[in-house]
C-alpha positions in Angstrom: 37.8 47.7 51.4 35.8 51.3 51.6 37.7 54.6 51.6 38.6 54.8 54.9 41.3 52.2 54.2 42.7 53.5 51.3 46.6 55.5 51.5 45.1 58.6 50.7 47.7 61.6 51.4 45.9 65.1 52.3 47.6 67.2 49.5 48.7 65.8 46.3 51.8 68.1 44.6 51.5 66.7 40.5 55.1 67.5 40.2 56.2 65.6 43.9 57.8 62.0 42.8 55.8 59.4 43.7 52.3 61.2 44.2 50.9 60.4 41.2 47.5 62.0 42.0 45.8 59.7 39.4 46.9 56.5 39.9 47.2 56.7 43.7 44.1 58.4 44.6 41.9 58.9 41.9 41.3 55.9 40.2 41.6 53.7 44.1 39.0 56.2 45.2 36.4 56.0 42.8 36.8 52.6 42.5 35.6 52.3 46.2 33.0 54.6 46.2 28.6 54.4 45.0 28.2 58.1 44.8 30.3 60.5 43.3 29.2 64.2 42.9 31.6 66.3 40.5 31.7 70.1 39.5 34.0 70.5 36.5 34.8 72.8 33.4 33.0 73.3 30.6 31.1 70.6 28.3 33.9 68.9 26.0 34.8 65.7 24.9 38.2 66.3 27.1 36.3 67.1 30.7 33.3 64.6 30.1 36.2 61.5 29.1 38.5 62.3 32.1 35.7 62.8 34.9 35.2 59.5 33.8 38.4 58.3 34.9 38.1 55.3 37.5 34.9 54.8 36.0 35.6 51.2 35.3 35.4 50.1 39.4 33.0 52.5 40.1 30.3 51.0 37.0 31.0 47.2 38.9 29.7 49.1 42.2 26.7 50.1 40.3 27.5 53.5 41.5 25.5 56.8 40.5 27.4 59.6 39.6 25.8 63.5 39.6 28.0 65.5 36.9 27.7 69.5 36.9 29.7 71.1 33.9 28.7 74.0 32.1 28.7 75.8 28.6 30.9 78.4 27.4 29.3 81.2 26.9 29.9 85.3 26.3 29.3 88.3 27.7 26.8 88.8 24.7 25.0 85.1 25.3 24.6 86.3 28.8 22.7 89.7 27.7 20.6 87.1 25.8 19.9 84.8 28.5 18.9 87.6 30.9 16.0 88.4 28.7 14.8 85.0 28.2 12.0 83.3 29.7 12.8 80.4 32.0 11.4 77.5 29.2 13.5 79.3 26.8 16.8 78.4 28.6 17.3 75.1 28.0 17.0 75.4 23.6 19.4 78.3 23.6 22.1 76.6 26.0 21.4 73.2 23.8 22.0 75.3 20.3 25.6 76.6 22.8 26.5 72.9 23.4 26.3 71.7 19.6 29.6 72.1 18.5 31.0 70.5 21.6 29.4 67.6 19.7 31.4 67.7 16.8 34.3 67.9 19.5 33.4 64.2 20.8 33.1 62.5 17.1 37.2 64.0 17.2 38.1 62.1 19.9 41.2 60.2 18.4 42.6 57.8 21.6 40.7 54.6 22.7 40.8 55.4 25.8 39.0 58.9 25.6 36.6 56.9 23.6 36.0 53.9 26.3 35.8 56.8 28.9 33.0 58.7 26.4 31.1 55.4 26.1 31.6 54.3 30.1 29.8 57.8 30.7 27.6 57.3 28.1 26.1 53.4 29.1 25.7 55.3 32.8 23.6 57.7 31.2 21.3 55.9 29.4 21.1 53.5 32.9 20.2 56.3 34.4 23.0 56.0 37.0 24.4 59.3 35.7 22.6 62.8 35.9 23.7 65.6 34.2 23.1 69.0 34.9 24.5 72.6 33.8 25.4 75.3 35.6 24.4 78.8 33.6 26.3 81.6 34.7 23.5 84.9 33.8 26.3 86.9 34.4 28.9 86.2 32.0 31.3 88.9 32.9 31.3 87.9 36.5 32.1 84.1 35.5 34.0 84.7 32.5 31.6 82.5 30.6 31.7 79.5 32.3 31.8 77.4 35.6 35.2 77.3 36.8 35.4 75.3 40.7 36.9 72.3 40.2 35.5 69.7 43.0 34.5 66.0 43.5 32.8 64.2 46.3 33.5 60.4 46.7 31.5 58.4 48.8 31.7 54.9 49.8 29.1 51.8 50.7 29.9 52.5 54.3 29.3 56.3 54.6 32.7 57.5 54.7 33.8 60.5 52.3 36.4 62.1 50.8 36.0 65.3 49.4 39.2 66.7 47.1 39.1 70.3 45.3 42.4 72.2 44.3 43.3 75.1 40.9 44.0 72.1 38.8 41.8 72.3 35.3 40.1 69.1 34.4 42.3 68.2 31.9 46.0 65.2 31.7 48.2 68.5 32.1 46.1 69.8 35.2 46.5 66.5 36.8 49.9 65.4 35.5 52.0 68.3 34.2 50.7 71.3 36.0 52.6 72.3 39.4 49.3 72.5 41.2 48.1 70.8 44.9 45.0 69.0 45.3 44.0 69.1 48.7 42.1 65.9 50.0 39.6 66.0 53.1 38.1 62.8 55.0 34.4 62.9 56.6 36.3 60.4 59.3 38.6 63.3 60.3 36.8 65.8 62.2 39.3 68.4 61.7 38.8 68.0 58.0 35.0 67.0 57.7 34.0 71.2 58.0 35.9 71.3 54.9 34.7 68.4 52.8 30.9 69.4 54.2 32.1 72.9 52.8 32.9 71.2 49.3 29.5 69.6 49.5 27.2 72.6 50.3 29.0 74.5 47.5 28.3 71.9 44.9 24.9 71.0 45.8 24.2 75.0 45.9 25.1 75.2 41.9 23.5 72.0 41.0 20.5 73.3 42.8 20.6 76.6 41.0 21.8 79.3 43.2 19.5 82.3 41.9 21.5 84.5 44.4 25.0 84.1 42.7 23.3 84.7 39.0 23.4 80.9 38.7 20.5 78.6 37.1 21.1 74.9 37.0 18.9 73.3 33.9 19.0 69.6 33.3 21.3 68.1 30.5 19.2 69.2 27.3 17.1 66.0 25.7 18.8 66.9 22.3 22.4 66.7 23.7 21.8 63.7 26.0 20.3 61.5 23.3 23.2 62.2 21.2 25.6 61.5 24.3 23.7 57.9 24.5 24.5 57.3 21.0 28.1 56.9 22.4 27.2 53.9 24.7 28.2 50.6 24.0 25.2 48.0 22.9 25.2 45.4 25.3 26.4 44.4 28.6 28.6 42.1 26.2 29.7 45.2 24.7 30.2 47.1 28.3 32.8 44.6 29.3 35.0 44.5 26.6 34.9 48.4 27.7 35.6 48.5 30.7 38.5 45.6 30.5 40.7 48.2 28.3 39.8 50.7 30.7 41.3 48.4 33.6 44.4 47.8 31.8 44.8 51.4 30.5 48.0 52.7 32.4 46.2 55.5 34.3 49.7 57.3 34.8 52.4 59.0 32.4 54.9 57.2 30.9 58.3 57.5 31.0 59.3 59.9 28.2 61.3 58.6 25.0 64.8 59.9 25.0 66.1 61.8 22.2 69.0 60.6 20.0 72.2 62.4 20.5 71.2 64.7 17.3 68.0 65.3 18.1 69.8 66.5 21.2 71.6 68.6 19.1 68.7 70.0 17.3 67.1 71.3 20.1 70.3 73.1 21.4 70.7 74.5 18.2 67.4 76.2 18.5 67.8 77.0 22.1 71.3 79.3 21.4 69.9 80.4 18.7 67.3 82.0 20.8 64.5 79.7 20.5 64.4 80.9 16.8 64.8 78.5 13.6 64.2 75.7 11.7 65.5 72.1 11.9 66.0 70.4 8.3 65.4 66.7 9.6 64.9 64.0 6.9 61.7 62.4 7.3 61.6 59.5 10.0 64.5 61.2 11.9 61.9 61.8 14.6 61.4 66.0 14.0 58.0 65.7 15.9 59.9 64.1 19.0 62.1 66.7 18.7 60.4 69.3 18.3 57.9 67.9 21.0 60.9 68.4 23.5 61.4 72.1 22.4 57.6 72.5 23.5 57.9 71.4 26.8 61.3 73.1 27.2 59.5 76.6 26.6 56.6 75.2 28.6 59.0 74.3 31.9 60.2 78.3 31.3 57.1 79.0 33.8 53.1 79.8 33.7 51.1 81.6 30.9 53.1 80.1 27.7 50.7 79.8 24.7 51.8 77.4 21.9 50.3 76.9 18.5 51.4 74.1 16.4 50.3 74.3 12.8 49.8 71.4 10.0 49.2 71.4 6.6 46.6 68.8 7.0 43.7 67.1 9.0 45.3 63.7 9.3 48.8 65.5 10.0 47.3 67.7 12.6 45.8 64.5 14.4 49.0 62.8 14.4 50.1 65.9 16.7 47.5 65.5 18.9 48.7 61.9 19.3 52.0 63.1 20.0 50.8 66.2 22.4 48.3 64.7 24.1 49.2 64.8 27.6 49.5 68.6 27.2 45.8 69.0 26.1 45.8 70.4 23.2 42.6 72.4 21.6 42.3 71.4 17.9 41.6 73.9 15.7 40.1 73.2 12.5 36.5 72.8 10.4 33.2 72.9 12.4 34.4 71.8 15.8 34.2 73.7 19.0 37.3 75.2 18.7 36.0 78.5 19.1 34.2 77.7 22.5 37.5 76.3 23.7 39.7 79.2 22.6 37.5 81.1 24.6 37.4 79.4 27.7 41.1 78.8 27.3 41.7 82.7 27.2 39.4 82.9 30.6 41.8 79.8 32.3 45.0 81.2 31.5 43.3 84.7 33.1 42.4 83.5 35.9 45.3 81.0 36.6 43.5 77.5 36.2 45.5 76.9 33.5 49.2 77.8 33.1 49.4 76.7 29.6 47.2 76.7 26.2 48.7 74.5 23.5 46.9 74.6 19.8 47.0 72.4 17.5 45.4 73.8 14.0 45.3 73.0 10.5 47.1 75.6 8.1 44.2 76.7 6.2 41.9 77.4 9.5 45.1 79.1 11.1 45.1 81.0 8.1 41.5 82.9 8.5 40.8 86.6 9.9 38.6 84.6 12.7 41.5 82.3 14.2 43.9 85.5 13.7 41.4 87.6 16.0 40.7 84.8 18.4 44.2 83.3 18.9 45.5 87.2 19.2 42.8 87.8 22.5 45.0 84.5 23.8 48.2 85.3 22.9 47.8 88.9 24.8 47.0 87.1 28.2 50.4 84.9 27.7 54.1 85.5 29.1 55.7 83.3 26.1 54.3 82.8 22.9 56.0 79.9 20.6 54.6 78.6 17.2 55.8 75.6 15.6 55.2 74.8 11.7 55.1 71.4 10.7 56.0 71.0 6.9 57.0 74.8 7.2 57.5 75.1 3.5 54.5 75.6 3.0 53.6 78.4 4.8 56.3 80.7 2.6 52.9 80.8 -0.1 51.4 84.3 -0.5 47.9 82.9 1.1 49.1 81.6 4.4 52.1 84.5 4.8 49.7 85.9 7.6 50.6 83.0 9.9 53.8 84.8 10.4 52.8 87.0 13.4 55.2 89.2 15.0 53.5 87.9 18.0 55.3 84.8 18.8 58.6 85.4 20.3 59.7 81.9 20.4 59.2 79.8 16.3 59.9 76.9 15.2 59.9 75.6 11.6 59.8 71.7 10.8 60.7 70.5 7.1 63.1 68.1 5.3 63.1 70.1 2.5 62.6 73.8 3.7 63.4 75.7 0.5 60.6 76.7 -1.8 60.9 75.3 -5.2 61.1 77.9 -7.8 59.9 81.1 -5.4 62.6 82.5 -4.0 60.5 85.3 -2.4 58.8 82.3 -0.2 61.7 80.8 0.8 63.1 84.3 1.7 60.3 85.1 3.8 60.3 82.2 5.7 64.2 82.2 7.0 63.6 85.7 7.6 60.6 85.0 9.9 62.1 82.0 11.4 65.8 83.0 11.7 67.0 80.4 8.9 68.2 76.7 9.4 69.8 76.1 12.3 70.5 72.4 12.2 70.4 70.3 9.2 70.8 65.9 9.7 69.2 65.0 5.7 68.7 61.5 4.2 72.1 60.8 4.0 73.2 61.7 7.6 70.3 59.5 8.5 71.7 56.8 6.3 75.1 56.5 7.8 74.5 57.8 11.6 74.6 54.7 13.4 72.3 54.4 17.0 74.8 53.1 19.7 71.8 51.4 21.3 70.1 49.6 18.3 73.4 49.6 15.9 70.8 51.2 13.3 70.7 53.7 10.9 67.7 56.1 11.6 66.3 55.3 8.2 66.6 51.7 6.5 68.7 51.6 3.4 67.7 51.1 0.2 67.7 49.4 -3.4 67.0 52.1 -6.1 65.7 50.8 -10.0 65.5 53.5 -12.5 63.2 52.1 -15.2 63.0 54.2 -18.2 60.4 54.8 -21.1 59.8 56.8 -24.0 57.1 59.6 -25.2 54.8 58.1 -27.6 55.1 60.1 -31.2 51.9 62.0 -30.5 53.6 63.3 -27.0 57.0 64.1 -28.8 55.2 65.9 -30.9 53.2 67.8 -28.3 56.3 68.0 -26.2 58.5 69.6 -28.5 56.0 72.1 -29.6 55.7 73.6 -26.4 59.4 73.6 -26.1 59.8 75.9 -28.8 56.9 77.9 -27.7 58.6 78.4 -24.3 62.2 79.2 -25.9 60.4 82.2 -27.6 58.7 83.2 -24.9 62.5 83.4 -22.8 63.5 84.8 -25.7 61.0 87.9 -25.3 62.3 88.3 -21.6 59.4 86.2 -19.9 60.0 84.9 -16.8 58.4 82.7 -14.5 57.6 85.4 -12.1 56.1 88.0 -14.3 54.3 85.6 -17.4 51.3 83.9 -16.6 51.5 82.5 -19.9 54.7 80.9 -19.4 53.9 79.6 -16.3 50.8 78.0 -18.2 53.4 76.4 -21.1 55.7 74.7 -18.4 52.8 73.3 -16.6 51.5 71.5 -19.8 54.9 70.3 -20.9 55.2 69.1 -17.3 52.2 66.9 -17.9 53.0 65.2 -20.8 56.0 63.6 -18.9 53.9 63.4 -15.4 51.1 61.4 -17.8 53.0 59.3 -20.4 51.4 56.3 -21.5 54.3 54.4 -21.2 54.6 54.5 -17.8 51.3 52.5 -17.1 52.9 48.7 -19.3 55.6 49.8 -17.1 53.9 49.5 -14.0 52.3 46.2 -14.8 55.8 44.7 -15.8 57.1 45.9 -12.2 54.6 44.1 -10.6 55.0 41.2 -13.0 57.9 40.4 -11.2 56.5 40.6 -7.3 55.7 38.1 -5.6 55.0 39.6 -2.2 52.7 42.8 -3.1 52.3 43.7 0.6 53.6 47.6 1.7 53.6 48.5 -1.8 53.1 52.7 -2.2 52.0 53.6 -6.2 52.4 57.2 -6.6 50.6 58.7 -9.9 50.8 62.6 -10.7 46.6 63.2 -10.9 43.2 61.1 -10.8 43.6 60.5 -14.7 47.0 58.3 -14.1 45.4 56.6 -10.5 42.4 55.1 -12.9 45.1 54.0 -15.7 46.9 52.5 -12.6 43.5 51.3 -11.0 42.8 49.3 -13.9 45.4 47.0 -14.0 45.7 46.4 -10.2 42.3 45.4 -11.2 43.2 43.2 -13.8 45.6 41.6 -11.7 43.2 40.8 -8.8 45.8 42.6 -6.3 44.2 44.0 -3.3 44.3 48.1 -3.2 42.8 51.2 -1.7 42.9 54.5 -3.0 44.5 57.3 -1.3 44.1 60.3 -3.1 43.1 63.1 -1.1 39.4 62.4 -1.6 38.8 60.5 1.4 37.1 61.6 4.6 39.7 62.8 7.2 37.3 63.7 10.4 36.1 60.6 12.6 32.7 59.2 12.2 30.9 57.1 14.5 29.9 54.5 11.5 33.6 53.8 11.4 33.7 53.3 15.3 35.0 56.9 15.4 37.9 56.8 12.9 38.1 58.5 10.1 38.1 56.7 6.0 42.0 57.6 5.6 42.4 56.2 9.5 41.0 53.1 8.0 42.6 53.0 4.8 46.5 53.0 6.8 45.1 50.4 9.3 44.0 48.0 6.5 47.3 49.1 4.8 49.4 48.7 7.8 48.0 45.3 9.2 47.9 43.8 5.3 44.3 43.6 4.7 45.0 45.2 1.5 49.1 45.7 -0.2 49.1 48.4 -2.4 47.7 52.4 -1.9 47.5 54.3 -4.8 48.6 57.6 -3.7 48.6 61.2 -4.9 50.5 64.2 -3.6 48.5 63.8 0.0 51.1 61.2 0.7 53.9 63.7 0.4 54.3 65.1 3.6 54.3 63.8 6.9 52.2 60.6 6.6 53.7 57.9 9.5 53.4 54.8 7.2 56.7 52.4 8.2 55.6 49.2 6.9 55.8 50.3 3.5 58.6 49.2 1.7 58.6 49.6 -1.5 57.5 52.5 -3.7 56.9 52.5 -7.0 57.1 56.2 -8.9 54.8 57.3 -11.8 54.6 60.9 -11.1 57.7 62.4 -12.1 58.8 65.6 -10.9 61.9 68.1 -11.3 60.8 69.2 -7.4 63.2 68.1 -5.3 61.2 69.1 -2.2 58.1 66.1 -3.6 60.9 63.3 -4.5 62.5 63.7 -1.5 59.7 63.3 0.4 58.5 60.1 -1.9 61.6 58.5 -0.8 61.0 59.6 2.9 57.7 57.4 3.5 59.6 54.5 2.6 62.6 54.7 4.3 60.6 54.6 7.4 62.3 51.5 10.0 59.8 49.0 10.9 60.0 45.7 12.2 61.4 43.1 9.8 61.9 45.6 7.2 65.2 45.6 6.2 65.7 47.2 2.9 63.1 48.7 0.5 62.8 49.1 -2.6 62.4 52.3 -4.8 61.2 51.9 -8.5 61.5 55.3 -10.7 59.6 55.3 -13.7 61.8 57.7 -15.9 61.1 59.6 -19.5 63.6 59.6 -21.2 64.1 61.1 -25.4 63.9 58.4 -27.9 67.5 58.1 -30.0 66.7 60.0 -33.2 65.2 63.3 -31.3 69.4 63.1 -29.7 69.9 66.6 -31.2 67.0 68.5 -29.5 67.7 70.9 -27.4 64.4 70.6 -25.3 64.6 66.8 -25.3 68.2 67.1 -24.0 66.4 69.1 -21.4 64.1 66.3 -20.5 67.2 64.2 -20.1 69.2 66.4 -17.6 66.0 66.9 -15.7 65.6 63.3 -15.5 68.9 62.3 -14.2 69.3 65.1 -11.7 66.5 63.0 -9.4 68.2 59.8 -10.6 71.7 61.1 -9.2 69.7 62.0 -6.1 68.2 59.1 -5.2 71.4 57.1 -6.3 73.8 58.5 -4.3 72.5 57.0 -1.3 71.3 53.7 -2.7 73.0 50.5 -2.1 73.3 49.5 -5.2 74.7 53.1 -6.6 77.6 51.6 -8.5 74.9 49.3 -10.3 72.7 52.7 -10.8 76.0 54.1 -12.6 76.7 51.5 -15.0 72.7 51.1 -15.9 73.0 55.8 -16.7 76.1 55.4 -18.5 74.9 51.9 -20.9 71.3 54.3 -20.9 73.3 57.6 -22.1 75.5 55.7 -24.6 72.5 54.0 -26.3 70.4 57.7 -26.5 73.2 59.7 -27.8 74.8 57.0 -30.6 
C-alpha cells in the first residue's frame, strides 16, 4: 500500500483518545517501509526491544534498519575518552556496554523477548547495523545521546520522518503527555523538516567531530552476544514473528478496583498519601497499590517512585505489574547503575517526567543505591516509596530505607506487626503513619463481589492432625524449659540475653523438627488420590530431605523450592529463571507437590494450589498467616482447599508440666486461628475439646 496511503495524522498527543501513536502509526508505518534509520536512548534491553516494535512487517519486507543508540557514560568516562587513542575507543565503550547485557538476560515479557530476538536474527542477517554515538563531552550531553528520531521509508520513495520529547520507552509513547510530530517527504511544506530530521541523524551516525561526537561501530564483543539472542532457524523466526503479530501493540483497558480496594486507596489519599494497607494476601494489594502509583504519578511531571521487595522473584512480579510505566530494576549485577544515571539526566532535561524503581530490599539497602537514588530523588517534585512485605523493613539492617526523603509512603503487608520486636514495629508506623486500612482473611472470606458473587479468597477445610515428642525430644524439650524458667527468673529477657534468645531457638526446633511429623505426612498423603497443587512446607533443609524421601518412596512427582534455586533469567532456560520454571511445571501440573521453605511465605502468586500441608510449626502469627494466604488464592475450578496442620502436642503423663502446658497453649492459639474461618470450625471444636479431654485425664 506504501506510506503515502497510510491515515497518518501530523502530531500525535499520547494522552488525545483515539491517537494511539503505536498502534495507528507506528506499527502501520514500519510495516510499509524497507529502510528505517532510528536515533534513540541509551543501549538497554528496554530501547533495543521497543525500536523493534513493527519489526514483524518490516522483517517480511526484508527491510534494513540503521540503529544509532549510545552508552551511558560520566563526566569522568568522558575525561578518559578524551585521552584515548582512536583504536582504543571501541574496548573501553564495549567494557561500558557490559552490564547492559546482564540487563537483556532480565528481560521477563515474551514480547520484549521476541522483539530482542527479531532485532537480533536482523543482525546477524546483516539487515541491521548498529552504531554508537560517543558523546567526548560528557558534561555537555549529560552522558549520553538524547534526540529521539526515526526515518521510515517505503519501496516507492516516499518518507515520513517523526521526532518529538518522548523517551524510548511504553510510558514515553503511551503514558507520557508528549506530541510526536510527523513529517511527509510528499508534502513540500513538511519535506524541509523531515530532510532536517535526516541530515541530523546521518551527521551523528557519521561522527560529527565538530559537536564532540564520534560514531564507532557496534563493538564485535557486544554484537556477538546480541546474535546469541536470535532465533535458530527461519522455522524458528516465524513462530517469532507470529506472536509478535498478534501481540496487542496498544494498552489495555485497566482492571477496576473492588469497591475496598477503592477504599484503600482513599484511605491513604486523606491520610496524606501516608500509611499502610493491612490486605490479606490475594485481596489484590499490588493492584491497589498499583493505582496509588499512578494517582501520585497523574499529580504532574518529575515524580520519582521506588518500589521495594524483599525478593528477586517478588521484585519481578512488580515489574510484571509496572510494566507500562518502565520501570529500572534495581538489584545484583545488572545495569542498574547506568540507568539510574541516565534516568537522573531524563528527568533533568524533561525527556522523562517520571522514574519508577523497582529494587530488591537488600540492594536498596546499600550506601551505593542510597547515594545514587538520593542524586534522583533531588531532581524530582514528588517522591513516593512503596514497601511490599513492609514488615520487613522494621529490622535494624534495612531501617535505612526509611528516608526522610520521600514525602509520599506506602507500606504493603498482611501482617504488618513485627513478631516479638516491638521497637521494629514501632519504627515502621512511625515512618509510615500507621495502618490506615485493614480488610484481613476473614473480611476476604465473607465480602462477597457483586459482579462474580465470590468471596475474594476461596474458603477452606482445616484438619489439625496431632503427634507427640518422641522420649528423647521430651526429654530435650523439657530441659531447656527449665533452663529458660531460670533464666526469667534472673531477669533475662529477650531483648537484652543473647543466651535466652539462643534457649528459645533450640526449644523451638525440637517442635519445628519432630520425628513424628514425617509418618504423619506419609499417612496424609496415604489418603490422596489427586496429588496435584499440593504445597509441603518443612521448617529447614534437614525436614525437606526427611519429606523428600518419602515423596520418593511414593513415586509422586515433586520439585524443591527452598530458596536454593536460581532466581535471575538464563538463556539455557529460554530466558527464565529455575524458580520461573519450577511454578510453571507446578502451575500447568507437570509435577503436584513443591516442597517449600520459608521463601514461599511472602508474596509468591501461586493460585492453583489448593491444598497445603504444614510441618513447620510456628507460634509467628505473621508466617502462618501467610501459609494460609498462598492457598487461599481463587483459581479456576478451585473451590475449596484444604489445609493440613501437623500439630505437637504433650503426651498424657507429662499433663502436669508447666512447659509442656506451654507447648499446648502455643499450639492451639494457631489452631483457633485458622479455625475460626474454616468451614468445618464446629468439626475443628469438637476434634480440640475430645483432643484436650484425652491429654488432661
Amino acid at each position: 500500500m506504501g506510506l503515502r496511503n497510510l491515515s497518518v495524522k501530523k502530531v500525535y498527543d499520547t494522552h488525545r483518545p483515539g491517537d494511539d501513536p503505536v498502534g495507528n502509526f507506528y506499527i502501520p508505518s514500519l510495516t510499509e517501509s524497507i529502510t528505517y534509520d532510528r536515533g534513540s536512548g541509551y543501549f538497554s534491553s528496554t530501547v533495543l526491544a521497543l525500536a523493534a516494535r513493527g519489526i514483524a512487517g518490516f522483517i517480511r519486507n526484508k527491510g534494513s534498519m540503521r540503529l544509532l543508540t549510545s552508552p551511558e557514560l560520566t563526566p569522568e568516562d568522558a575525561i578518559i575518552l578524551s585521552t584515548l587513542a582512536d583504536n582504543d575507543i571501541e574496548p573501553f565503550v564495549a567494557e561500558k556496554l557490559a552490564a547492559a547485557l546482564g540487563d537483556l538476560d532480565l528481560v521477563s515479557s515474551l514480547i520484549e523477548r521476541d522483539h530482542l530476538a527479531a532485532l537480533a536474527w536482523m543482525l546477524a542477517e546483516g539487515t541491521l547495523e548498529m552504531r554508537l554515538s560517543v558523546p567526548l563531552n560528557a558534561d555537555r550531553f549529560g552522558g549520553m545521546l538524547h534526540f529521539k528520531i526515526g526515518i521510515l521509508t517505503d519501496a516507492d520513495g516516499d518518507s515520513l520522518s517523526f521526532s518529538g520529547s518522548n523517551n524510548e520507552s511504553v510510558g514515553g509513547w503511551l503514558r507520557n503527555i508528549e506530541q510526536i510530530k510527523v513529517f511527509r517527504s510528499w508534502d513540500e511544506e513538511q519535506n524541509d523538516y523531515l530532510q532536517g530530521d535526516q541530515a541530523m541523524f546521518d551527521r551523528y551516525w557519521n561522527g560529527a567531530a565538530e559537536d564532540g561526537v564520534v560514531s564507532i561501530s557496534l563493538p564485535r564483543a557486544i554484537r556477538d552476544r546480541l546474535i546469541t539472542y536470535a532465533p535458530s532457524d527461519v522455522e524458528e523466526l516465524d513462530e517469532v514473528l507470529a506472536r509478535l503479530d498478534q501481540a496487542a501493540p496498544t494498552t489495555s483497558k485497566p482492571r477496576s478496583l473492588r469497591p475496598y480496594q477503592q477504599d484503600a486507596i482513599a484511605a491513604w489519599r486523606e491520610n496524606h498519601y501516608h500509611g499502610i494497607l493491612e490486605m490479606a494476601t490475594g485481596t489484590g494489594k499490588t493492584l491497589t497499590s498499583t493505582r496509588g502509583i499512578e494517582e501520585v504519578l497523574s499529580m504532574g511531571a518529575g515524580a520519582v517512585v521506588l518500589v521495594v521487595a524483599p525478593l528477586v522473584f517478588l521484585a519481578g512480579q512488580w515489574k510484571k505489574e509496572l510494566d507500562h510505566l518502565s520501570p529500572i530494576m534495581v538489584h545484583g549485577g545488572t545495569g542498574w547503575r547506568a540507568q539510574l544515571r541516565a534516568a537522573k539526566n531524563d528527568l533533568q532535561l524533561g525527556l522523562r517526567d517520571s522514574v519508577v524503581l523497582i529494587a530488591v530490599q537488600n540492594t536498596a539497602s546499600t550506601e551505593e543505591f542510597l547515594q545514587l537514588s538520593e542524586a534522583v530523588l533531588r531532581t524530582a517534585t514528588r517522591r513516593l516509596i512503596v514497601v511490599d512485605e513492609v514488615h520487613g523493613s522494621g529490622a535494624e539492617q534495612f531501617s535505612n530505607l526509611m528516608s526522610e526523603s520521600f514525602d509520599h509512603r506506602l507500606g504493603l503487608s498482611a501482617t504488618p506487626h513485627r513478631w516479638c520486636d516491638e521497637e521494629g514495629t514501632e519504627r515502621i508506623m512511625e515512618y509510615f503513619g500507621g495502618v490506615v486500612f485493614t480488610f484481613g482473611i476473614h473480611e476476604a472470606l465473607h465480602w462477597v463481589d457483586p459482579i462474580t458473587g465470590q468471596t475474594p479468597l476461596c474458603p477452606y477445610g482445616y484438619h489439625p492432625m496431632f503427634v507427640e515428642l518422641t522420649d528423647d525430644e521430651l526429654e530435650q524439650y523439657e530441659a531447656l524449659s527449665e533452663q529458660i524458667k531460670n533464666a526469667v527468673a534472673r531477669g533475662e529477657s529477650m531483648s537484652s540475653s543473647e543466651r535466652l534468645k539462643m534457649l528459645l531457638v533450640r526449644r523451638a526446633v525440637i517442635i519445628k523438627r519432630a520425628e513424628n511429623k514425617i509418618p504423619t505426612l506419609r499417612a496424609i498423603l496415604s489418603d490422596i488420590s489427586d496429588f496435584r497443587g499440593t504445597l509441603v512446607y518443612c521448617s529447614d533443609s534437614k525436614q525437606l530431605e526427611q519429606a523428600a524421601e518419602v515423596l520418593n518412596e511414593m513415586g509422586l512427582r515433586y520439585r524443591r523450592f527452598s530458596g536454593e534455586e536460581g532466581a535471575i533469567p538464563t538463556k539455557a532456560l529460554g530466558n527464565r529463571s529455575e524458580r520461573d520454571v519450577i511454578m510453571e511445571d507446578f502451575e500447568s501440573g507437570a509435577v503436584d507437590i513443591l516442597l517449600a521453605m520459608k521463601c514461599l511465605d511472602e508474596g509468591v502468586d501461586i493460585p492453583s494450589a489448593k491444598r497445603g500441608i504444614i510441618l513447620a510449626s510456628s507460634a509467628n502469627p505473621r508466617e502462618f498467616i501467610q501459609r494460609r494466604g498462598r492457598l487461599l488464592r481463587r483459581s479456576p475450578g478451585k473451590a475449596l482447599a484444604e489445609i493440613y496442620d501437623v500439630l505437637v502436642v504433650p503426651t498424657t503423663n507429662a499433663v502436669g508440666d508447666s512447659s509442656e502446658m506451654g507447648l499446648l497453649l502455643k499450639e492451639l492459639k494457631r489452631v483457633e486461628e485458622f479455625a475460626q474461618d474454616a468451614v468445618n470450625e464446629i468439626e475443628i471444636r469438637n476434634l480440640i475439646m475430645e483432643k484436650s479431654w484425652e491429654i488432661l485425664r
